[in-house]
N, CA and C of each residue as an Amber inpcrd file, in Angstrom:
protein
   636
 115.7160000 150.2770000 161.5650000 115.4220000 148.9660000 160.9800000
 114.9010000 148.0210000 162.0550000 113.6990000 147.3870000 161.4790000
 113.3560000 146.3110000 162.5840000 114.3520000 145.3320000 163.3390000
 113.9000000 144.8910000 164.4710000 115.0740000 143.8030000 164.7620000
 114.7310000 142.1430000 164.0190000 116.0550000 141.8120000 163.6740000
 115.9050000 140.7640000 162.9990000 114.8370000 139.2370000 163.5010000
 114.2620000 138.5330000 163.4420000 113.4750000 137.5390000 163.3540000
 114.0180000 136.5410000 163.6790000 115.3470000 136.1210000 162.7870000
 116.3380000 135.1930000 163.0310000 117.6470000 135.3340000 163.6460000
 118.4350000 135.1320000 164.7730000 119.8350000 135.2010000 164.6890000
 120.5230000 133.9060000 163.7150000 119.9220000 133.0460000 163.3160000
 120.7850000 132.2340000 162.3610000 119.9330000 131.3050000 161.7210000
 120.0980000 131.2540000 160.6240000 120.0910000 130.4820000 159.5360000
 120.8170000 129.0040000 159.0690000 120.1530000 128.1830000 159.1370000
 121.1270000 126.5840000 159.0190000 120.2820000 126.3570000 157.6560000
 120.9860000 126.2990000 156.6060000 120.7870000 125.6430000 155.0460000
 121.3780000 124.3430000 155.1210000 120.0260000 123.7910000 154.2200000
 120.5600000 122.5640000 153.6260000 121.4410000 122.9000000 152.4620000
 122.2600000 122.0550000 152.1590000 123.0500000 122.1950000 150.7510000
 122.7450000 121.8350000 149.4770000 122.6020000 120.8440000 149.2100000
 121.9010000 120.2970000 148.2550000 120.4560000 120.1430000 148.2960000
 120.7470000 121.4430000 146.8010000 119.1120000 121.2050000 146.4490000
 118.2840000 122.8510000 147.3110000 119.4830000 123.2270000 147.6120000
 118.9280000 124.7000000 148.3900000 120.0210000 125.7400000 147.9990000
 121.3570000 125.3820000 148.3880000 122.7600000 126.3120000 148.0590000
 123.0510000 126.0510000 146.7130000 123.0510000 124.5200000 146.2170000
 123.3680000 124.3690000 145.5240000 122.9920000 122.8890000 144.3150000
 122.8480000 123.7480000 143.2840000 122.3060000 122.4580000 142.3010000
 123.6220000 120.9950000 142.0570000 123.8790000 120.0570000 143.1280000
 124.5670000 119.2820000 142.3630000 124.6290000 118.0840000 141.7670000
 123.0250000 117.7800000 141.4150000 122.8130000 116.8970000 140.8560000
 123.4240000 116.3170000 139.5320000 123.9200000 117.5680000 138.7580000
 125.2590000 116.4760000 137.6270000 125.9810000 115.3870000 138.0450000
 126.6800000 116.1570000 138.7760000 127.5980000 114.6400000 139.2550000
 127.1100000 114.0350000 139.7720000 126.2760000 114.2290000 141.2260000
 125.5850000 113.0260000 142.0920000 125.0320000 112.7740000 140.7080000
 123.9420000 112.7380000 139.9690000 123.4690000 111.4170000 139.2600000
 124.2660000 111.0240000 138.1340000 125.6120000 111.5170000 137.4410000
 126.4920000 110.5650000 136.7110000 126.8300000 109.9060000 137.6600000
 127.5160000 110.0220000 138.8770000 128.1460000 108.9170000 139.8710000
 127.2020000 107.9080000 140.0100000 126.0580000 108.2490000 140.4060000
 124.6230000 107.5740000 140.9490000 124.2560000 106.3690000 139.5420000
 124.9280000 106.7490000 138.8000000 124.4090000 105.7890000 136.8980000
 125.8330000 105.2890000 137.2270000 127.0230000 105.9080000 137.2190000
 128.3780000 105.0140000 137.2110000 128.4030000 103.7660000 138.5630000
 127.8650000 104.2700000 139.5110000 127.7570000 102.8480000 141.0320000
 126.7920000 101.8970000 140.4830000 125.8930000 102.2350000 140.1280000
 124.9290000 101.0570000 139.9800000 125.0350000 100.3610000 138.4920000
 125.8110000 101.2920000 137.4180000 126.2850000 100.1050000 136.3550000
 127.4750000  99.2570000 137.3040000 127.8900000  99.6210000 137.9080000
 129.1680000  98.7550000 138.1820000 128.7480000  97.7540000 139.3870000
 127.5250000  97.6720000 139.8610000 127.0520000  96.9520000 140.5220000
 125.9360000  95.8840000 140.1610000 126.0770000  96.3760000 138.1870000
 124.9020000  95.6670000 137.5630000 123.9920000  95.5040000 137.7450000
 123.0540000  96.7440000 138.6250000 121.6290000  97.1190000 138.8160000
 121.5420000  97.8800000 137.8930000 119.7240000  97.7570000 137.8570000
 118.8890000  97.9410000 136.7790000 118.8640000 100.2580000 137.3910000
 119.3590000 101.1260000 136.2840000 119.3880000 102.3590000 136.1170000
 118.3090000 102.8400000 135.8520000 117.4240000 103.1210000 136.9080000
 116.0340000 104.0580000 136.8610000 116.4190000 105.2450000 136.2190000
 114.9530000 105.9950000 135.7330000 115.0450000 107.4690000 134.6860000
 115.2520000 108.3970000 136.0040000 115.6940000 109.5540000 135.7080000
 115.9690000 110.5610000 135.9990000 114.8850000 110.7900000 137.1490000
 114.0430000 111.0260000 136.8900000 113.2860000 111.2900000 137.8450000
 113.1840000 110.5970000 139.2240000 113.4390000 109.1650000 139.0930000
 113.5040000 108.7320000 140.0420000 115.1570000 108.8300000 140.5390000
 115.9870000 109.0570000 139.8560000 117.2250000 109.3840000 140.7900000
 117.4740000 110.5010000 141.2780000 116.7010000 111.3690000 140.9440000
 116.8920000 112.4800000 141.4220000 116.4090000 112.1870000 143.1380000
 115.5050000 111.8820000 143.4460000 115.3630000 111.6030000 144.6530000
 116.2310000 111.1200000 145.7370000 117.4910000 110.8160000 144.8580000
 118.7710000 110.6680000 145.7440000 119.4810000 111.6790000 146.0550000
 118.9990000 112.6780000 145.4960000 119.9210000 113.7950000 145.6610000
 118.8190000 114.8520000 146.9270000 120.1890000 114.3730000 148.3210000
 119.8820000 114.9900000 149.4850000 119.9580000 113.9000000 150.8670000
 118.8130000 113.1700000 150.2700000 118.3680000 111.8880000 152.0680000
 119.7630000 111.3340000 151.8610000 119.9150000 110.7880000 152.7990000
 121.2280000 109.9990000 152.6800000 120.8110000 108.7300000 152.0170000
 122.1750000 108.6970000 151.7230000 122.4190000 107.7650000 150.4590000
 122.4930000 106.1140000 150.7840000 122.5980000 105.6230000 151.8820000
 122.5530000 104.2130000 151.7140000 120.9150000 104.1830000 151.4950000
 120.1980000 104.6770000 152.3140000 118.4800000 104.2330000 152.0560000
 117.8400000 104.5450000 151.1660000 118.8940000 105.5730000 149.8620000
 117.9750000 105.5110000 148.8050000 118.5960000 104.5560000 148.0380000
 119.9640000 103.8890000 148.3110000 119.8330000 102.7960000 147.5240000
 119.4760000 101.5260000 148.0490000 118.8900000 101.7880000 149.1480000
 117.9870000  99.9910000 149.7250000 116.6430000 100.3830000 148.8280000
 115.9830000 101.9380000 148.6420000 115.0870000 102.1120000 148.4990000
 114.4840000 100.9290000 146.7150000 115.3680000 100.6640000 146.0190000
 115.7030000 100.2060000 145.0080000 115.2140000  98.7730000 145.1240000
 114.7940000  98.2210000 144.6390000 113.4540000  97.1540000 144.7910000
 115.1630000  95.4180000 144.3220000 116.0350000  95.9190000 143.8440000
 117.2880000  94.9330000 143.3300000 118.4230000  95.0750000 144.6030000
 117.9890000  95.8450000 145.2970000 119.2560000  96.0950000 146.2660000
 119.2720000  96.0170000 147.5160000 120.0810000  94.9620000 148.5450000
 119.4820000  94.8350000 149.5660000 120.6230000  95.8010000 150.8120000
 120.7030000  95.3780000 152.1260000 121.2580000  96.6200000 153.2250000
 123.1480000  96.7090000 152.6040000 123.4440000  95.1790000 152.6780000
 124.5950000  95.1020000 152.6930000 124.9970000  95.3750000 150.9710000
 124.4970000  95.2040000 150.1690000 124.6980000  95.6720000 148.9410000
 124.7740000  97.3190000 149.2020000 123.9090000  97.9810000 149.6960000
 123.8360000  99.3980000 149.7590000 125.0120000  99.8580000 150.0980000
 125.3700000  99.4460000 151.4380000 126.7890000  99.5350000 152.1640000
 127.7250000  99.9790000 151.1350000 127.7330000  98.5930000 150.3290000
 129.2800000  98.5240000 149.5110000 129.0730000 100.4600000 148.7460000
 127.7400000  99.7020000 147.8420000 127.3180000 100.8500000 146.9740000
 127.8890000 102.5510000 147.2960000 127.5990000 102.8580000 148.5190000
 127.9850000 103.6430000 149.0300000 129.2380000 104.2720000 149.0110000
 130.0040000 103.1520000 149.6780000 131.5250000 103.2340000 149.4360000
 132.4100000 103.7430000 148.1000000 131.4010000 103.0660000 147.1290000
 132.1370000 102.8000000 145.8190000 131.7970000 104.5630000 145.0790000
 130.3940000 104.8450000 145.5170000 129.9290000 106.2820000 144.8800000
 130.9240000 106.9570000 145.4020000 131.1010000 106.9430000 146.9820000
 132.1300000 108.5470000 147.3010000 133.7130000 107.8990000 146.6580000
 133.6930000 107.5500000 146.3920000 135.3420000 107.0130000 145.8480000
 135.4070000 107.4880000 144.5010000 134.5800000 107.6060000 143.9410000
 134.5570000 108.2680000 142.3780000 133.9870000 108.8450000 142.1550000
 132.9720000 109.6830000 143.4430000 132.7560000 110.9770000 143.5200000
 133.4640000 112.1300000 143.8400000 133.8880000 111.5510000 144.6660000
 135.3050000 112.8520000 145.1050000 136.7330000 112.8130000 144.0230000
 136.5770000 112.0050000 143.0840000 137.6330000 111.9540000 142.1850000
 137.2940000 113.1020000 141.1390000 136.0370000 114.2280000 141.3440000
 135.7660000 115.1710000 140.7070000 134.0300000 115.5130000 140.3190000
 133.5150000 114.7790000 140.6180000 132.4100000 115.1820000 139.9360000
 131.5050000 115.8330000 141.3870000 132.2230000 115.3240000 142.5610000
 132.0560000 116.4570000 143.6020000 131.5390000 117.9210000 143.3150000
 132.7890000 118.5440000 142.8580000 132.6060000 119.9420000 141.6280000
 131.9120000 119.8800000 140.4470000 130.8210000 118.9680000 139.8690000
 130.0420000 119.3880000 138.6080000 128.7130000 119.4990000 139.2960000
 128.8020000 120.8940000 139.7420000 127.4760000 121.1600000 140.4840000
 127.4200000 122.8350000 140.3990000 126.1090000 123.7500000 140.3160000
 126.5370000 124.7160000 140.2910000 125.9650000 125.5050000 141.7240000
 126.1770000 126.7080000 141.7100000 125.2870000 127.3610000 142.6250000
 124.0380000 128.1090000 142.6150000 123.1600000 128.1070000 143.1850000
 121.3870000 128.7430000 142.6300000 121.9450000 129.8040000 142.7770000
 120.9460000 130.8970000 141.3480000 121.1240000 132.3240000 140.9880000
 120.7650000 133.0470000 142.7550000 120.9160000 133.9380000 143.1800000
 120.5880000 134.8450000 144.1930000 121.0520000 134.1880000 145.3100000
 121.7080000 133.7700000 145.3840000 122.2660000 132.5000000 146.6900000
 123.7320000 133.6760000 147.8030000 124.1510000 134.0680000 146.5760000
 125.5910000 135.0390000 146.7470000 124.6160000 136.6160000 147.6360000
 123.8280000 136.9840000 146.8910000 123.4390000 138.1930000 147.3100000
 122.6700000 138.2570000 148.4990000 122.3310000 137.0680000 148.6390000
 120.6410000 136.9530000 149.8220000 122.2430000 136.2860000 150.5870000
 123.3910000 135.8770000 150.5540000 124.4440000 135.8110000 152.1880000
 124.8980000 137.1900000 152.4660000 125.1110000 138.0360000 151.6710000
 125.4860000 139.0160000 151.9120000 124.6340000 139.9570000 152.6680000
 123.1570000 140.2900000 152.0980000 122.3480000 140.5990000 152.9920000
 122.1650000 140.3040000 154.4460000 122.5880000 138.9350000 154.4110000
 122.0220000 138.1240000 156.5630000 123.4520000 138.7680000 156.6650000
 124.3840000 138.4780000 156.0500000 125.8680000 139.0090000 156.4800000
 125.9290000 140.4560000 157.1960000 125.4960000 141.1760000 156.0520000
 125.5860000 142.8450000 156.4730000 124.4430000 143.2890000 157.8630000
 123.6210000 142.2310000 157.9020000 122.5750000 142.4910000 158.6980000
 122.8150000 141.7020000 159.9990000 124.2950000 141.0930000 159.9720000
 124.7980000 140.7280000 161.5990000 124.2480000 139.4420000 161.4350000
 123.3630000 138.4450000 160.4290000 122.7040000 137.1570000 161.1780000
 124.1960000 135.8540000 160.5740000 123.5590000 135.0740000 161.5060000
 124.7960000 134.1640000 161.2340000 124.3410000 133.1970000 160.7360000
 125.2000000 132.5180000 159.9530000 124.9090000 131.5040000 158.9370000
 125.5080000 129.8960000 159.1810000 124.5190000 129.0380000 159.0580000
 125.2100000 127.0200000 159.1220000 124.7050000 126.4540000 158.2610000
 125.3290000 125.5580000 157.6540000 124.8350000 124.1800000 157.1740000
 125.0560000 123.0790000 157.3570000 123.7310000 122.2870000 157.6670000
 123.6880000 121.2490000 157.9800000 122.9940000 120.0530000 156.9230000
 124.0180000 119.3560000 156.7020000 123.6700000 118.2810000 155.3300000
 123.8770000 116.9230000 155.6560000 123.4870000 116.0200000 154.2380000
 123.0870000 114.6220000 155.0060000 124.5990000 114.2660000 153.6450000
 125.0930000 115.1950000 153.2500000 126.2830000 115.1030000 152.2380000
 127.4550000 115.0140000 153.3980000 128.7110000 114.7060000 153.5440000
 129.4880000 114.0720000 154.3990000 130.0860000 115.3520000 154.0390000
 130.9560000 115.5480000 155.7600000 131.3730000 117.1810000 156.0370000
 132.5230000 117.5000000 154.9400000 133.3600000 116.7370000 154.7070000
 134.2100000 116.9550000 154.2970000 134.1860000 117.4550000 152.9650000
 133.4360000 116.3740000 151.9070000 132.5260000 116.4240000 150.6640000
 131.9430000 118.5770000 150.7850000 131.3580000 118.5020000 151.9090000
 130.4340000 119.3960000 151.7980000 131.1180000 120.4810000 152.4070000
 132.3900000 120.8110000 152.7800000 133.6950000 121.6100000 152.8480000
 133.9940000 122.1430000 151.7510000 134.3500000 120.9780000 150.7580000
 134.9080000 121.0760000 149.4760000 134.2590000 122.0100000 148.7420000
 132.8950000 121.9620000 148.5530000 132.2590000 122.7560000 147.9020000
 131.6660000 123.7450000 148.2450000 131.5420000 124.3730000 149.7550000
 131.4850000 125.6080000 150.4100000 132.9340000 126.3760000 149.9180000
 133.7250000 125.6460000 150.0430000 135.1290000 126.7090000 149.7570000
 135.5060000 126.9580000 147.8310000 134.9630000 126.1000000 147.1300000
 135.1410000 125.9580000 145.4070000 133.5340000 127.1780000 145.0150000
 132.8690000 127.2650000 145.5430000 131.7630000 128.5690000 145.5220000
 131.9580000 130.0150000 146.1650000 133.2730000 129.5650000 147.4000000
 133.6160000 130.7370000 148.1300000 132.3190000 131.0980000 148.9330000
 132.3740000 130.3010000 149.5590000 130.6220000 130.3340000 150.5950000
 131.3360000 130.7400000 151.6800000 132.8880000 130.4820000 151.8980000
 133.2150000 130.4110000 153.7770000 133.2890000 131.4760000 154.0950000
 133.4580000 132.2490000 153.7270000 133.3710000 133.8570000 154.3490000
 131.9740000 134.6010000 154.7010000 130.8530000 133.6290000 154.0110000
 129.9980000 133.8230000 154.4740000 129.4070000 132.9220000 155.4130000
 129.3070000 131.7910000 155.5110000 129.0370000 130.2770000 156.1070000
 130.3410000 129.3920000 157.0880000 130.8980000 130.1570000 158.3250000
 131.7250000 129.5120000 158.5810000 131.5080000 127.8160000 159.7370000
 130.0240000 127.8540000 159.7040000 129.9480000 126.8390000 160.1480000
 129.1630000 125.8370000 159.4790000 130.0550000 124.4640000 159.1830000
 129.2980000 123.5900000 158.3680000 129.3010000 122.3300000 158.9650000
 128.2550000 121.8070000 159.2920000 127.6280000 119.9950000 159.9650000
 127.5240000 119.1760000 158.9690000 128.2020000 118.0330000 158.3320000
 128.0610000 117.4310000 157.5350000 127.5610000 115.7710000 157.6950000
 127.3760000 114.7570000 157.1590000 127.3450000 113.5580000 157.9770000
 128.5780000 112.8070000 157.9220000 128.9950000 112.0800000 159.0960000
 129.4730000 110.8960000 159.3080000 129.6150000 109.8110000 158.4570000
 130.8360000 109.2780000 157.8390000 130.9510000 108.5980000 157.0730000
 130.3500000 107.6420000 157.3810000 130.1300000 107.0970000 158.8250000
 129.0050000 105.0610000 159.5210000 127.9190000 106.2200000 159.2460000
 127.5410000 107.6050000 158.6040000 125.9700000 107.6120000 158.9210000
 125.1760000 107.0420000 159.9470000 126.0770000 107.8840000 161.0760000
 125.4080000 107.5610000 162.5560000 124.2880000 109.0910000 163.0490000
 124.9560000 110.0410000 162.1490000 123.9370000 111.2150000 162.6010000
 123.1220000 111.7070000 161.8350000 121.9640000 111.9040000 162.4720000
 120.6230000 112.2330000 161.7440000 120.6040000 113.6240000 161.2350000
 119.7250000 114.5560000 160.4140000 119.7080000 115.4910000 160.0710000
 119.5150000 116.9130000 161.5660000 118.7310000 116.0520000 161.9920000
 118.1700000 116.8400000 163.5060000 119.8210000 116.8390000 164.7520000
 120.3280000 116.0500000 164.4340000 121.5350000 116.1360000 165.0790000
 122.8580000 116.5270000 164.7860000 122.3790000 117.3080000 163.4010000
 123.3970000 118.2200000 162.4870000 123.0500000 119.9000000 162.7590000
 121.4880000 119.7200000 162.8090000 121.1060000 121.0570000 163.4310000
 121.4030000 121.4990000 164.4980000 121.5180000 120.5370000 165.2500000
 122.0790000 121.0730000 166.8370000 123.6290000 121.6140000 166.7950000
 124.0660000 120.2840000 165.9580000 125.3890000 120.8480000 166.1360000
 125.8220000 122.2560000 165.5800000 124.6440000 122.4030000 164.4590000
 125.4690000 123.8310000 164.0650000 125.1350000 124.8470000 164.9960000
 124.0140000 124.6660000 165.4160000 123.3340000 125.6120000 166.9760000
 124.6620000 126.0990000 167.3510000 125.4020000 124.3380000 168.2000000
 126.2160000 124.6720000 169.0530000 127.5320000 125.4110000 168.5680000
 127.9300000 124.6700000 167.5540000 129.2510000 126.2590000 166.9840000
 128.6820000 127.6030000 166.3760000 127.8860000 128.1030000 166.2560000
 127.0070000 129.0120000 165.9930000 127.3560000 129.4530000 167.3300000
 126.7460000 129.0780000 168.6500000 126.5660000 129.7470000 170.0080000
 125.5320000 130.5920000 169.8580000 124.6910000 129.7170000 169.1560000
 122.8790000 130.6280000 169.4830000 122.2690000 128.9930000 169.7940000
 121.4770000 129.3220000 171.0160000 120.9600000 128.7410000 171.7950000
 119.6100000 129.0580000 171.8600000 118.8830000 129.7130000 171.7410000
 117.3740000 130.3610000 171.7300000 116.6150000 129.6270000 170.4650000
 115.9210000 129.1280000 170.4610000 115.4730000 127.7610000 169.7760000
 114.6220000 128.7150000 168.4340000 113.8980000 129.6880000 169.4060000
 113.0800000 130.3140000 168.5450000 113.7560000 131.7070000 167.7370000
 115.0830000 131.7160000 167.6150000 115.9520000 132.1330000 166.9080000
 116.8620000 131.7550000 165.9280000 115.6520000 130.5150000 165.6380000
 116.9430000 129.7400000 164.1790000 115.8140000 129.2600000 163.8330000
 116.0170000 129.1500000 162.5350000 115.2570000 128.2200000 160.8490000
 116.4030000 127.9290000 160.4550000 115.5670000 126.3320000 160.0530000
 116.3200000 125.2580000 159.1850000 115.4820000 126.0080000 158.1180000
 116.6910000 126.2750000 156.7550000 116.2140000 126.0010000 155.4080000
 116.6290000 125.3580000 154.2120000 115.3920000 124.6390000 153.7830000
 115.7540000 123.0950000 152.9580000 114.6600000 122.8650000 152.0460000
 114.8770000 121.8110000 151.4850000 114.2050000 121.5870000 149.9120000
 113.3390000 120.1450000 150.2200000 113.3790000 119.4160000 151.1530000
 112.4960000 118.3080000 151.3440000 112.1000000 117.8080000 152.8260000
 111.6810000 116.9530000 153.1420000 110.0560000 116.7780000 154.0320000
 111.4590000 116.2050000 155.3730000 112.6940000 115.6720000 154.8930000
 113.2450000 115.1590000 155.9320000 114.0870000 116.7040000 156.4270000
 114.1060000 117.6490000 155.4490000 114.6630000 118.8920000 156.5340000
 113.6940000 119.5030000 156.8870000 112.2350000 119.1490000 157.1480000
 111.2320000 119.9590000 157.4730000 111.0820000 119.1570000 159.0800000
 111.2000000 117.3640000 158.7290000 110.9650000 117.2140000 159.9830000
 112.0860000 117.0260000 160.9260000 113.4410000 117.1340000 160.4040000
 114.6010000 117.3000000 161.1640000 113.8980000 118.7800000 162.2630000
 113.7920000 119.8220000 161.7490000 113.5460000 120.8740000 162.1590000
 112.2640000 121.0790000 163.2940000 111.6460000 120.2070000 162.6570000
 110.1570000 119.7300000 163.9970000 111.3370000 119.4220000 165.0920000
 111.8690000 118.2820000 165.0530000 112.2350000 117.4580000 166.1920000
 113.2460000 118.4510000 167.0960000 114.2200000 119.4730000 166.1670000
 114.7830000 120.2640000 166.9460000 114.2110000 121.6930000 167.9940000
 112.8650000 121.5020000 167.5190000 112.0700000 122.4550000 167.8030000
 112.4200000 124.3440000 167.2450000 112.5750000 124.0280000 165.9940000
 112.9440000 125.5530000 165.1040000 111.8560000 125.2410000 164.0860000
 111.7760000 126.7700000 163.4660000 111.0750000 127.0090000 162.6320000
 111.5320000 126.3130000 161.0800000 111.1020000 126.3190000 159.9980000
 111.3350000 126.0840000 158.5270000 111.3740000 126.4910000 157.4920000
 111.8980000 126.9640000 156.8570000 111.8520000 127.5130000 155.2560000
 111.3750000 126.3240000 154.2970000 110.8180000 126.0160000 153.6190000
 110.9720000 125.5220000 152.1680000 111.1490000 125.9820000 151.1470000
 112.2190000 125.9730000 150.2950000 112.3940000 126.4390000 149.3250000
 111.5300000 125.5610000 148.1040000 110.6760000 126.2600000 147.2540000
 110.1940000 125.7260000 146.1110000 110.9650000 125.2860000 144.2430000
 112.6270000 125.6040000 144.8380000 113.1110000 125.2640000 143.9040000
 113.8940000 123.6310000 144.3390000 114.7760000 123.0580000 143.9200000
 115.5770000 122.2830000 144.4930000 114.5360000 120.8230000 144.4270000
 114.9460000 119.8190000 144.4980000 114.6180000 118.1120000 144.7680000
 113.6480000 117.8590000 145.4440000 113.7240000 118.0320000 146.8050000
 112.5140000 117.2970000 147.2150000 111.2300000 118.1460000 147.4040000
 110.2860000 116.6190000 148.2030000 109.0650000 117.1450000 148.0880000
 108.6210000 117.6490000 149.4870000 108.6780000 118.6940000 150.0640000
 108.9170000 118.9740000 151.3880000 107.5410000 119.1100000 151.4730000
 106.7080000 119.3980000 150.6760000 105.4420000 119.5320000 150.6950000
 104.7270000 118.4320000 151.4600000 104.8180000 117.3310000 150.9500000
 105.0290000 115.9390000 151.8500000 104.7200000 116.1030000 153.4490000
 105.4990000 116.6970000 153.7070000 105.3700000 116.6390000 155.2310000
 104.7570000 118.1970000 156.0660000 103.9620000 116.9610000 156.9860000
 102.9260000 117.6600000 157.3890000 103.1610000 118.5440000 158.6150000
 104.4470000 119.5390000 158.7120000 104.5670000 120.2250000 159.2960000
 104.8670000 122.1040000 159.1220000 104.7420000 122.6260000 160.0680000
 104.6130000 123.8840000 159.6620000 105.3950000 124.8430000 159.0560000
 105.4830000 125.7910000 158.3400000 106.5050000 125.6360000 157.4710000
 105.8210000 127.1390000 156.1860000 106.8380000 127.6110000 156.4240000
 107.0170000 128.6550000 155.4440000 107.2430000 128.6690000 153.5260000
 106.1080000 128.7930000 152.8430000 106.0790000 129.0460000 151.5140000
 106.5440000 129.6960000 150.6150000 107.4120000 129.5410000 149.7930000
 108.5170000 130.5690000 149.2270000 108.2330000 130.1990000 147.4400000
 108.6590000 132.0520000 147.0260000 108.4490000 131.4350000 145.7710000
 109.8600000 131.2320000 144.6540000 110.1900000 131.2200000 143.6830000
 111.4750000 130.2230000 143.3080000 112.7330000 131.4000000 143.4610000
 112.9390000 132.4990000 144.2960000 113.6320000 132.8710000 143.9930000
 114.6390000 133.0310000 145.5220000 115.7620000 132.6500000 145.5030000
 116.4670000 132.5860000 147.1440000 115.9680000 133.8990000 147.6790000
 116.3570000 135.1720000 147.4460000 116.0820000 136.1570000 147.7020000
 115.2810000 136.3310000 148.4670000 114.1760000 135.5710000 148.5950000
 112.8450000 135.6560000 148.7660000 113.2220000 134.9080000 150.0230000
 113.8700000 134.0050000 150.1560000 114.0000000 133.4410000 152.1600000
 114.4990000 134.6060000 153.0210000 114.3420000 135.6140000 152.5980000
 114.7660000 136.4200000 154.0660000 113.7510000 137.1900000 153.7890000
């Protein structure tokens, strides 16, 4: 068998591992009724699901930094009261870990979803036996996506730059991955528009399977 391409793999979570836009956008309709902003259609909330979350709610033409702040606060407080878990996992997601598994490559994720949040639902899918290293963000959202990649580098203990792909569903895990200097997956299923960004980057068609 050839030698592998990658020693490790860093997934985004949302929107790549896993569909959890149910709850993020009931929570996302429950914060902003309770903040008595005006509830954009679907389409446009979906775009919250992934970038971090205070700047897609500054992104909101009624909402300003310190409003976002609160906003924030108030979503993970009655997000983690359950709707955390109304999310499912993409078909072929289970079989394509087992494959990098059996084939020795090692597996991270790095998300702009807060570690703990994004614990919860690596272990309610039974991901950790395959994924034991997970980078999540910082509740002050002091760390960037590119500084989630490193970190999983570093508990990983692969260091060879040109031995890891970030793979993700939009243009900010394409250019997290520029800045760390690794390669990219895009997955063509999942939220964003990774297409967007104008960096180099691997074409996939809707089925996980298909990233290795």
């Amino acid at each position: 068998m050839a030698e592998a391409k990658y020693e490790l793999y860093v997934f985004d979570l949302d929107g790549t591992l896993i569909d959890s836009s149910p709850g993020i956008l009931k929570t996302i309709r429950y914060t902003l009724n309770l903040f008595n902003k005006y509830i954009p259609e679907d389409d446009v909330l979906k775009a919250f699901v992934g970038p971090p979350l205070k700047k897609s709610f500054e992104s909101l033409s009624d909402v300003n930094a310190n409003e976002a702040e609160e906003m924030v606060k108030a979503f993970r407080q009655e997000y983690k009261k359950g709707e955390i878990l109304n999310a499912n996992l993409y078909d072929g997601i289970v079989s394509l870990c087992q494959k990098l598994q059996d084939d020795g490559i090692k597996m991270a994720i790095a998300t702009n979803k807060p570690e703990q949040f994004a614990q919860n639902l690596v272990k309610h899918f039974h991901l950790e036996g395959f994924i034991p290293v997970v980078c999540g963000a910082d509740m002050e959202g002091m760390l960037k996506k590119a500084d989630l990649i490193k970190k999983a580098m570093d508990f990983s203990e692969v260091t060879d730059k040109k031995k890891v792909v970030m793979v993700g569903d939009t243009s900010g895990d394409a250019i997290a991955a520029e800045e760390c200097g690794v390669d990219f997956i895009g997955v063509t299923y999942g939220f964003g528009d990774w297409k967007s960004a104008i960096y180099p980057m691997v074409k996939l068609a809707d089925f996980p399977r298909e990233i290795y």
